[in-house]
Structures are given as structure tokens and as C-alpha cells.
LUMSETI-67757 format. One record per residue (C-alpha): residue number from 0; z, x, y. Coordinates in steps of 0.1 Angstrom, whole numbers. Layout:
BEGIN
@num->NUM w->Z u->X v->Y
...
// end
This chain:
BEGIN
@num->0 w->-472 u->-265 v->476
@num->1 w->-443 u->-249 v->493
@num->2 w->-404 u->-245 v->484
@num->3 w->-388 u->-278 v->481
@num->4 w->-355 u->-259 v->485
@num->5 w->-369 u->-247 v->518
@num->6 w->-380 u->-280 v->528
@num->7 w->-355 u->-299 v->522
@num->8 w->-331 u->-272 v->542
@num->9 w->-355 u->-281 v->573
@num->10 w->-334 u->-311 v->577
@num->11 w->-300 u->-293 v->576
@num->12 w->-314 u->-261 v->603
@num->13 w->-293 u->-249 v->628
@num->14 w->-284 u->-278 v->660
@num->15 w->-281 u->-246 v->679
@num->16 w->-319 u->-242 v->678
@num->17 w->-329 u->-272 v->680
@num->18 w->-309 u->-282 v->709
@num->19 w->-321 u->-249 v->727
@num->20 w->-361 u->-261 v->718
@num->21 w->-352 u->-295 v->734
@num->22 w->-339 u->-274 v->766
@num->23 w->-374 u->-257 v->766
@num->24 w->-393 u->-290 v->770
@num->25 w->-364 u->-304 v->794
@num->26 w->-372 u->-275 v->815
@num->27 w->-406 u->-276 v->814
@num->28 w->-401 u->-317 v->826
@num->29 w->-373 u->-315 v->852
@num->30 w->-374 u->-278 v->865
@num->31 w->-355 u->-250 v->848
@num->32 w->-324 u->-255 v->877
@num->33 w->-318 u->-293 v->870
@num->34 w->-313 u->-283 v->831
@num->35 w->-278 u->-274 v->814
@num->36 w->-287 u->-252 v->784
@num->37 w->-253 u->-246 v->771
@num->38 w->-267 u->-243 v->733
@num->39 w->-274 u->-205 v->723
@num->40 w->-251 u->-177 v->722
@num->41 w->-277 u->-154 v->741
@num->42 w->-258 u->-129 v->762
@num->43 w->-274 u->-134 v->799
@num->44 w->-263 u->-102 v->814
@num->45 w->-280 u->-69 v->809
@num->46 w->-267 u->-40 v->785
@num->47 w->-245 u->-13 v->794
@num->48 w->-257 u->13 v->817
@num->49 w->-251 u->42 v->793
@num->50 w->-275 u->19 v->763
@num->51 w->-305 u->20 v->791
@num->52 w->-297 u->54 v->798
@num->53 w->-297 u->65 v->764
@num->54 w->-330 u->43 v->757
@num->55 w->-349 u->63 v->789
@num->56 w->-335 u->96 v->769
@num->57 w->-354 u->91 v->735
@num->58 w->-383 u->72 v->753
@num->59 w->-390 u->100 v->775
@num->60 w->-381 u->130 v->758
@num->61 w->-407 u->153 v->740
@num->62 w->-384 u->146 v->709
@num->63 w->-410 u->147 v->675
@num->64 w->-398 u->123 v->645
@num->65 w->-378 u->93 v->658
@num->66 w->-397 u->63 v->645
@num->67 w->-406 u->76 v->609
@num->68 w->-383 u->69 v->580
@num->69 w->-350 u->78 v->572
@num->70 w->-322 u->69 v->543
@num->71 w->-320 u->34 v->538
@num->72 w->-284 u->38 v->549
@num->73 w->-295 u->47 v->583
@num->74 w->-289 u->80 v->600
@num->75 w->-263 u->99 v->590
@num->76 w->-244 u->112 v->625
@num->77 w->-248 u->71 v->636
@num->78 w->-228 u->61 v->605
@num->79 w->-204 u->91 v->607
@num->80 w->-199 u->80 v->642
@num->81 w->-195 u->44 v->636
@num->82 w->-171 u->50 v->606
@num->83 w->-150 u->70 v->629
@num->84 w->-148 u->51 v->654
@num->85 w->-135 u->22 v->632
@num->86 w->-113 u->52 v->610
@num->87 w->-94 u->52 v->650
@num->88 w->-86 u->14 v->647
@num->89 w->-72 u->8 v->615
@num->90 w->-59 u->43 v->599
@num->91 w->-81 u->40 v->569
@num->92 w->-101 u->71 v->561
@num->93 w->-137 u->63 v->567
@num->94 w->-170 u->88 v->567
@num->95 w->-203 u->80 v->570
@num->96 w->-209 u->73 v->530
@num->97 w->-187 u->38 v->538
@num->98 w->-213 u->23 v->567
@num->99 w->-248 u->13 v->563
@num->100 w->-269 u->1 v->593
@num->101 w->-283 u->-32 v->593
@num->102 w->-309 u->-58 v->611
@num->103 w->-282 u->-73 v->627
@num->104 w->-252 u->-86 v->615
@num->105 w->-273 u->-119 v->601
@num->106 w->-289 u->-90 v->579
@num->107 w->-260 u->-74 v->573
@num->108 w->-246 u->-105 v->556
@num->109 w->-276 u->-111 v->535
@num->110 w->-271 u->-74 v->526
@num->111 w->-235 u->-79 v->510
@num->112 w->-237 u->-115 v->496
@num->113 w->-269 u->-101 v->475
@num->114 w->-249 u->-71 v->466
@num->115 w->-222 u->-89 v->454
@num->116 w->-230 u->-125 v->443
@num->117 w->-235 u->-139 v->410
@num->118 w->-252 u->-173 v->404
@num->119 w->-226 u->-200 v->410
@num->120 w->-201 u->-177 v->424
@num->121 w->-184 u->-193 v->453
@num->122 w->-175 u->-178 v->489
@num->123 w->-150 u->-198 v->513
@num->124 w->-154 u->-202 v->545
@num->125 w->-128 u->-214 v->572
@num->126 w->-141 u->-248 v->594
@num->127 w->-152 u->-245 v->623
@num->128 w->-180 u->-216 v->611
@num->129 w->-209 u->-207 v->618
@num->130 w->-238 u->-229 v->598
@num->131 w->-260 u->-203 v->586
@num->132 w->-232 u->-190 v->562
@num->133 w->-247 u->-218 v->541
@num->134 w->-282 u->-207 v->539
@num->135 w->-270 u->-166 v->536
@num->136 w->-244 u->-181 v->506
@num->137 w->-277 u->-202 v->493
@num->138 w->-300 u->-174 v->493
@num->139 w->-281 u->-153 v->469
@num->140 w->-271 u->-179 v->442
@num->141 w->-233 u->-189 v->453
@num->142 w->-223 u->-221 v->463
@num->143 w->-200 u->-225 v->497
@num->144 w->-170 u->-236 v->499
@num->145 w->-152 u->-252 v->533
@num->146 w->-117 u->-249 v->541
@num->147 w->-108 u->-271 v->569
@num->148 w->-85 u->-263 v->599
@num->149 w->-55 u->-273 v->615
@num->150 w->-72 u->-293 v->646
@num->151 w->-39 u->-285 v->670
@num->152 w->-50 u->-246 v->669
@num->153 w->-81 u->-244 v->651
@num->154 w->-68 u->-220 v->627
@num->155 w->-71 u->-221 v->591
@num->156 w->-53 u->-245 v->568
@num->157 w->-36 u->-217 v->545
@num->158 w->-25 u->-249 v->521
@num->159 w->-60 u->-263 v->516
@num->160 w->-72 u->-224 v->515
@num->161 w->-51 u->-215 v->486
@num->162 w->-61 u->-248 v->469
@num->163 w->-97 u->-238 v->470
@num->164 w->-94 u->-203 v->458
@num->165 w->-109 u->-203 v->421
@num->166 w->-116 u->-176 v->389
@num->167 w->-155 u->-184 v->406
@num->168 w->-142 u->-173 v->440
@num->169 w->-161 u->-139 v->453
@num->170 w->-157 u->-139 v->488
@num->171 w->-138 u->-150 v->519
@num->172 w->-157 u->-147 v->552
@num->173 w->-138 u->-150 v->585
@num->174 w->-156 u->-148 v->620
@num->175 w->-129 u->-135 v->645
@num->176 w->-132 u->-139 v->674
@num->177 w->-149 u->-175 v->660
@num->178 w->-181 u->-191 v->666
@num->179 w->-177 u->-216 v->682
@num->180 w->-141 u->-224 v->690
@num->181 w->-131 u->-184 v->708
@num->182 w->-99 u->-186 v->684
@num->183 w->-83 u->-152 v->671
@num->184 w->-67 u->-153 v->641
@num->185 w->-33 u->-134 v->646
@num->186 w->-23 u->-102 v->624
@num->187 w->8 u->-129 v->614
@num->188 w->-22 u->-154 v->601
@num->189 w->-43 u->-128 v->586
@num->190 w->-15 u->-110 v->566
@num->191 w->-3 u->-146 v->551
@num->192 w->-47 u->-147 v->541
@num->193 w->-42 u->-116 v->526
@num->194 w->-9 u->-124 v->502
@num->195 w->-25 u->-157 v->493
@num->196 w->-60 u->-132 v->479
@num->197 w->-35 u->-111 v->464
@num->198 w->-18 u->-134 v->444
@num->199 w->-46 u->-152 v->439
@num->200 w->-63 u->-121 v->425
@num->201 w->-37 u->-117 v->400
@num->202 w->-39 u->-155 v->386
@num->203 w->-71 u->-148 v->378
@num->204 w->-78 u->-108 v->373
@num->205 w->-104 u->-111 v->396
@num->206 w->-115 u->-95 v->432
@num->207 w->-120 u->-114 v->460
@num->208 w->-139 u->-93 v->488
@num->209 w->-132 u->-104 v->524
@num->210 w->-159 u->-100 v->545
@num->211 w->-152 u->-97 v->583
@num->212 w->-186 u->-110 v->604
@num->213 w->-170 u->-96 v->642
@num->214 w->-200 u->-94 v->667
@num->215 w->-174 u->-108 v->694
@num->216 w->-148 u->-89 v->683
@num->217 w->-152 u->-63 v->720
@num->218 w->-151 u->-98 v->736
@num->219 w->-115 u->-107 v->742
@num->220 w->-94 u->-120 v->770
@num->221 w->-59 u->-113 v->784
@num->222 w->-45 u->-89 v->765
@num->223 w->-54 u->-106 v->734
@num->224 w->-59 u->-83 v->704
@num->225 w->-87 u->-79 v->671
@num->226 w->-65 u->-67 v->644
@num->227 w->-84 u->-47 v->623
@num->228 w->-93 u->-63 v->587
@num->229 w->-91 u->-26 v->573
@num->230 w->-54 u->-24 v->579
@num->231 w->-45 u->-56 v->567
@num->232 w->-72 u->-65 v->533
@num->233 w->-78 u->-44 v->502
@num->234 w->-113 u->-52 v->497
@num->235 w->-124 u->-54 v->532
@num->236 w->-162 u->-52 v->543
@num->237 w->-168 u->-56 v->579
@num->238 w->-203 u->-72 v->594
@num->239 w->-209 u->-61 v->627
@num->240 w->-236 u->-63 v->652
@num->241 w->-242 u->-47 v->689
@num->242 w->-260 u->-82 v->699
@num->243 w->-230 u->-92 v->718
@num->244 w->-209 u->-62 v->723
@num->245 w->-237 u->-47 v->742
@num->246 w->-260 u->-75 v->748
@num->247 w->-285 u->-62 v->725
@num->248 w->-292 u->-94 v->705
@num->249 w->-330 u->-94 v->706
@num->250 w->-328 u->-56 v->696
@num->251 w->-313 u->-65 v->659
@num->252 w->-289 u->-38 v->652
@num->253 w->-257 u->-36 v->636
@num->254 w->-240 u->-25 v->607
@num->255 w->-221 u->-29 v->572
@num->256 w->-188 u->-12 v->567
@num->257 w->-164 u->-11 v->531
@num->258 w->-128 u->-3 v->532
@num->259 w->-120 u->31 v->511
@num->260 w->-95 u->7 v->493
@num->261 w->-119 u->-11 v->475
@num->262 w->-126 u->-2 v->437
@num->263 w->-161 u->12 v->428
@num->264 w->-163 u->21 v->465
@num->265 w->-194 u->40 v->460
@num->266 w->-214 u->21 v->437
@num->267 w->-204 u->-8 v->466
@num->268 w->-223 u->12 v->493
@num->269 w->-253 u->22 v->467
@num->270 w->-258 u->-16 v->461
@num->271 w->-259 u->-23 v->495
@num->272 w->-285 u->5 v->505
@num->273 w->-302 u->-8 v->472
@num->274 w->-301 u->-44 v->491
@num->275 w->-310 u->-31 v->527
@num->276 w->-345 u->-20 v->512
@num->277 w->-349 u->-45 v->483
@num->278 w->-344 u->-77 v->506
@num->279 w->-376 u->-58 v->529
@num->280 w->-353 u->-44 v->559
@num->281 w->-362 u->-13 v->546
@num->282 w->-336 u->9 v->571
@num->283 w->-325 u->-7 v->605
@num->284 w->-346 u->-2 v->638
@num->285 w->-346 u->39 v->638
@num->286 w->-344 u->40 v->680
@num->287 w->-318 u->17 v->684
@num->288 w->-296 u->35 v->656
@num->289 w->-296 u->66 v->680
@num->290 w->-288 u->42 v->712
@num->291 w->-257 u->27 v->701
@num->292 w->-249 u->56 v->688
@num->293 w->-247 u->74 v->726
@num->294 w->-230 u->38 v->734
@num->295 w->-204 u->28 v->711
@num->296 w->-176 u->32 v->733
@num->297 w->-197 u->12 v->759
@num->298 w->-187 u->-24 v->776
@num->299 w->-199 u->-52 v->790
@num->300 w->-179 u->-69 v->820
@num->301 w->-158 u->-91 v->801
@num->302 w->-147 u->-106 v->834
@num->303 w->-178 u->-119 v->840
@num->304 w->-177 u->-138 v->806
@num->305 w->-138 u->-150 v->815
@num->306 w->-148 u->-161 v->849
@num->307 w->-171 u->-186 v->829
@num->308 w->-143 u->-194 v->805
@num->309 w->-117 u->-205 v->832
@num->310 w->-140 u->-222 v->855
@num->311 w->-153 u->-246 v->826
@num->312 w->-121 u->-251 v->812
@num->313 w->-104 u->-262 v->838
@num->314 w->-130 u->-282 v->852
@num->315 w->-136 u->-300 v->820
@num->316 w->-100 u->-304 v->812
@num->317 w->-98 u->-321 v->844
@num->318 w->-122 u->-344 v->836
@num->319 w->-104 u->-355 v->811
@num->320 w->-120 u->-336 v->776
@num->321 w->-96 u->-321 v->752
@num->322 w->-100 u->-282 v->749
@num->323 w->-82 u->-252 v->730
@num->324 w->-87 u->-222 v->756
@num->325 w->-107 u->-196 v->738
@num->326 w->-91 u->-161 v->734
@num->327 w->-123 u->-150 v->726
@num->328 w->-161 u->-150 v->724
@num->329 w->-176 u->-172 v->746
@num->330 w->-178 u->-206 v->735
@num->331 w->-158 u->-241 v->745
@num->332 w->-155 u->-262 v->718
@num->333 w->-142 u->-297 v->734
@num->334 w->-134 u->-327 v->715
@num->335 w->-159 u->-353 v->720
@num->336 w->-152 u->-389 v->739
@num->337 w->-166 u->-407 v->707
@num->338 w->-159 u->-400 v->668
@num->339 w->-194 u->-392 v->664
@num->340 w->-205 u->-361 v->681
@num->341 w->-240 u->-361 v->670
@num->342 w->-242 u->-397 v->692
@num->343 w->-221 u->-377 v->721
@num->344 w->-244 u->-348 v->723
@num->345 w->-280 u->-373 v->721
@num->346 w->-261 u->-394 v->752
@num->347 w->-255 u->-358 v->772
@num->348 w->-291 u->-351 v->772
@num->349 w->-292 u->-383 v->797
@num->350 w->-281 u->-358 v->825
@num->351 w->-294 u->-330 v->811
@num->352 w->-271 u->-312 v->796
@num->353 w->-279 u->-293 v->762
@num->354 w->-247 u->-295 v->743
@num->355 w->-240 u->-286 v->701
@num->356 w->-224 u->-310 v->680
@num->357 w->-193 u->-300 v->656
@num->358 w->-213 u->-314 v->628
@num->359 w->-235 u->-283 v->631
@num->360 w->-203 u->-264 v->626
@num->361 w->-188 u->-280 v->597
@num->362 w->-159 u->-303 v->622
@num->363 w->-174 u->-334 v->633
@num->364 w->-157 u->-348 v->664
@num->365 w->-163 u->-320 v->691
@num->366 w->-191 u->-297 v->710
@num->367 w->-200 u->-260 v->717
@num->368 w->-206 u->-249 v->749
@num->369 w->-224 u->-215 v->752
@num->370 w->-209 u->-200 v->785
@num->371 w->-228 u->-168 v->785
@num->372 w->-254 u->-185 v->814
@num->373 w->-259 u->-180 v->847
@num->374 w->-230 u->-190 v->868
@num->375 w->-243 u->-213 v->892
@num->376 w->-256 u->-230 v->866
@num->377 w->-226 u->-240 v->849
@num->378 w->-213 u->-251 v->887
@num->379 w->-243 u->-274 v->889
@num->380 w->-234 u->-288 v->857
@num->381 w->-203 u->-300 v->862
@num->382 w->-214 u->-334 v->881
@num->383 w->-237 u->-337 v->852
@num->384 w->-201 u->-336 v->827
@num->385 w->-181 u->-361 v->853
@num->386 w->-211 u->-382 v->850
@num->387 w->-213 u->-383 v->813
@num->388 w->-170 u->-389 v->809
@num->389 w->-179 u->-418 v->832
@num->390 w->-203 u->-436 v->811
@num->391 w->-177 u->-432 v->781
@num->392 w->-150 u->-439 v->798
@num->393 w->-159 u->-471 v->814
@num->394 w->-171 u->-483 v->777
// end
């Protein structure tokens, strides 16, 4: 009657969800202030001042025209804008013929792996990643393939990443900063990625896109740097998305940019418009094009978000959990106090606590903690985490 690929993926959906639906009906049980929903990236704070600005401008203006269609693409001044703005970061000549606006960067994705992927073609991914790479890959005929990481640093593996690089292989998608561990991969790290494709590319006469998904990349701590995947790849195509950046994530707007390096460069970006319609986006949300486009050199208080980083982080290394500090993002990702973190994360709902486990990321053995929440909330949790390091530790 229905999809049995579909069903059977049920099983494998994201924890994150699930974990935030089994906060709902905590919440509605115990009272939303004796719950620790740590499980969804869902940026608490409100956007920029200059996106609700810009938002009263086109909402109250007399101005004729702004929800009908435009090019597929999206609006030409956003996407001139956008590419220049990105032209500024890594010296690459950009105009508005190398970005197309997308639903989001979950969109976006969908939008490149359909304009690029044959049946069976295979795109890597590094461990710990985010899961619905899987289903994206899935969607458009390729098969996934993990490379794991080195657990000290939770950086990629560059041996078992070369190893898994075949004629089949497509893609490459990194996620830096990354979901869920707040690593950045260094320009050093990167550049070694980038030989590795290289050579790789000449084994097999092949071209291996990397494809950049950065929706935390404005979300950084001291001093650390993004380096910019233009400067660094030849067949670069970065996935962005405002949800996080500005904390527009129910809003769904972001974009695709190619690298001017890339051969075929402008039957590349008439695929993707192709895809942007074809896959039923049609264009992205028309208002929201023209907001971030008043905003993009806007900020969220990135304090606010390292606050949370450094008062969890110390307080749960103190307890006694394993941690790499994040340079990024705004995820923990502890190790667990048992092997199996699936087990670890069941026992934490016991005191509340709505934790993700690293099987939901591709690294058994650890957790994600979501610290874009309230921050007397994450205070009030932290008797809830001594309590549950006491019931392992006295086992």
C-alpha cells in the first residue's frame, strides 16, 4: 500500500526527533521547568534586529509584487549579494549566476545530490555527521559511505578516507563547524582533504565535488576561524542556510553556491535551478530572499551561545564525562559512561533529561547535547547529570 523503502526508513528516522517528541510528553507530565530538552538544534534566541527590521519594511510598505514568482534561482540582487559577500572570503570571482536560493540548506542538499548523482554513485561522509545525509544520499540513487574519525580530536581519519575514495565516488560532504561534535576542521586538515581528491581524481579520471553544508559556520568561538572551501577545493559547492546564522530556522531559507573553478560551471548551476523546481521547491520563500538580503552581514550574540558552551563543559567535565570543547556550533558531544549509548540516553530520561545518542550520528559511544536553550535551564539540569554519573558510577 505504501513505500516499503519509506517504511522501513521509519525505523532508522532521526533520534533527534524522536528524543525532542519524548520531551513534548515529558513536559506535558512533569511541567515544562523540571524537563531537560537538550535534543534539537533550534536556536532559542530571537533574530537580528536588522532581519525584523527589514521584515516590518516589506510587510508594511505599499511595495506591489513581492510574493509572486520569480527565477527559480531566486532574485537576482539576493544572489549577487550573497556571491559577493562569499567572493570577499575566499578571493574566487563569484556573481550571482554561481548561487541559487534554496528551502533551507536541507533543500539545498537535496538540490545538488539530484543534480549530480547517478544510481550507485557513492558520496563519503566523515563520522560523527549528521544522519539525514543518509536519506538526502538515498533519495537520489547513491549509496553512502562513512569514514570514521580519530576519537582523540574528532577529526577525520585521512587514512581510512583515502581508502574509501573509489572510480564510483561523486561527492565528499563535510559539515564545518560539525553537527554534533562543534569541531573545525583546520585549513592544515582541509588542504591534506584536498591533495588526497586531487590525486585521487587523477587515479581514476574522475571529479569528485566537495560539497560544504556550513549553517554554523557564523558560529565560532575564540578567535577560531571557517576557512573558506572556495580557496582551498576545485570543485567546491557550498550549502548554506540562515537557520542558525540568524536564527531563522522555521523560516527555511538558504542557499546553493559553486566555485568558478569547477568544469561545466554553468550547466552545474542550470541543473541545479532545473532541480530547485523539479524536486517541487519551485523558487525559495520570495520575502525572506529580500530579508537576508538587508541582513547578511547581521549577528547573533555568539556570547550568549559560548556562555552555554563553557558552563556545561566544565560542569560536566567535572562530573567526571569525557568532552572535546567545541570550537563551534553549539553542540557537546560527551562520551557516554557505558559502551552503549542508546542504553545511556533511555537511563537519562530517569531524571529527565532528553539527551541524543552517537548511534544517531554514525559514532556509537557518546551523546549530543543541544545548548542553544534557555540558560537556567541548563543550570537546573546539572543535578539531574550528577545524578545520573552517580547511578553509573556506583555500578
Amino acid at each position: 500500500m505504501f513505500s516499503k523503502k519509506i517504511i522501513n526508513n521509519l525505523d532508522k528516522a532521526s533520534w533527534i526527533r524522536a528524543m525532542f517528541e519524548e520531551g513534548e510528553k515529558l513536559s506535558k507530565k512533569y511541567g515544562a521547568d523540571k524537563v531537560y530538552d537538550f535534543s534539537l538544534g533550534n536556536p532559542y534566541a530571537e533574530p537580528p534586529v536588522e532581519v525584523m527590521e527589514s521584515l516590518k519594511k516589506y510587510i508594511l510598505n505599499s511595495e506591489k509584487g513581492i510574493h509572486r514568482y520569480m527565477n527559480n534561482a531566486g532574485y537576482p540582487k539576493v544572489r549577487e549579494k550573497i556571491a559577493k559577500f562569499l567572493q570577499k572570503q575566499s578571493n574566487i570571482e563569484l556573481s550571482a549566476n554561481n548561487v541559487v536560493m534554496t528551502v533551507g540548506a536541507a533543500g539545498g542538499l537535496n538540490v545538488v545530490l539530484k543534480a549530480i548523482l547517478n544510481n550507485e554513485e557513492e558520496v563519503i561522509v566523515f563520522a560523527p555527521y549528521f544522519v539525514e545525509y543518509n536519506f538526502y544520499v538515498d533519495n537520489h540513487g547513491g549509496r553512502t559511505v562513512v569514514v570514521s574519525p580519530d576519537k582523540s580530536n574528532f577529526e577525520p581519519n585521512l587514512s581510512d578516507f583515502q581508502n574509501s575514495i573509489t572510480k564510483n565516488t561523486k561527492a565528499l560532504i563535510i559539515n564545518n563547524p560539525n553537527n554534533p561534535t562543534g569541531v573545525v576542521y583546520s585549513e592544515e586538515k582541509l588542504k591534506y582533504i584536498a591533495e588526497i581528491i586531487e590525486k585521487k581524481e587523477k587515479e581514476y579520471g574522475t571529479t569528485i565535488f566537495v560539497i560544504s553544508d556550513q549553517p554554523y559556520g557564523e558560529i565560532v568561538y575564540d578567535g577560531t576561524k571557517v576557512p573558506s572551501m572556495f580557496s582551498i577545493f576545485n570543485n567546491a559547492i557550498i550549502v548554506n542556510s540562515f537557520s542558525k546564522s540568524l536564527g531563522l530556522a522555521g523560516e527555511r531559507i538558504g542557499y546553493i553556491a559553486a566555485s568558478s573553478k569547477i568544469k561545466d560551471i554553468n550547466l552545474l548551476m542550470s541543473a541545479l535551478s532545473f532541480c530547485n523546481r523539479t524536486l517541487g521547491f519551485v523558487n525559495a520563500p520570495g520575502l525572506f530572499q529580500k530579508v537576508v538580503c538587508d541582513s547578511l552581514g547581521a549577528k547573533i550574540d555568539i556570547e550568549e551561545y559560548k556562555k552555554r558552551r563553557d558552563f556545561l563543559y566544565e560542569n560536566l567535565t567535572r562530573i567526571g564525562f569525557e568532552c572535546v570543547k567545541p570550537q563551534g556550533a553549539f553542540y557537546l558531544f560527551p562520551k557516554a559512561l557505558i559502551d552503549d549509548d542508546v542504553e545511556f540516553v533511555k537511563r537519562a530520561l530517569k531524571y529527565n533529561l532528553l539527551l541524543v545518542p552517537g548511534s544517531g550520528f554514525g559514532c556509537p559511544g557518546y551523546f549530543r547535547i543541544s545548548y542553544c536553550v534557555q540558560f537556567d535551564m541548563i543550570e537546573n539540569s546539572i543535578s539531574a547529570f550528577e545524578k545520573l554519573a552517580e547511578e553509573f558510577n556506583g555500578n
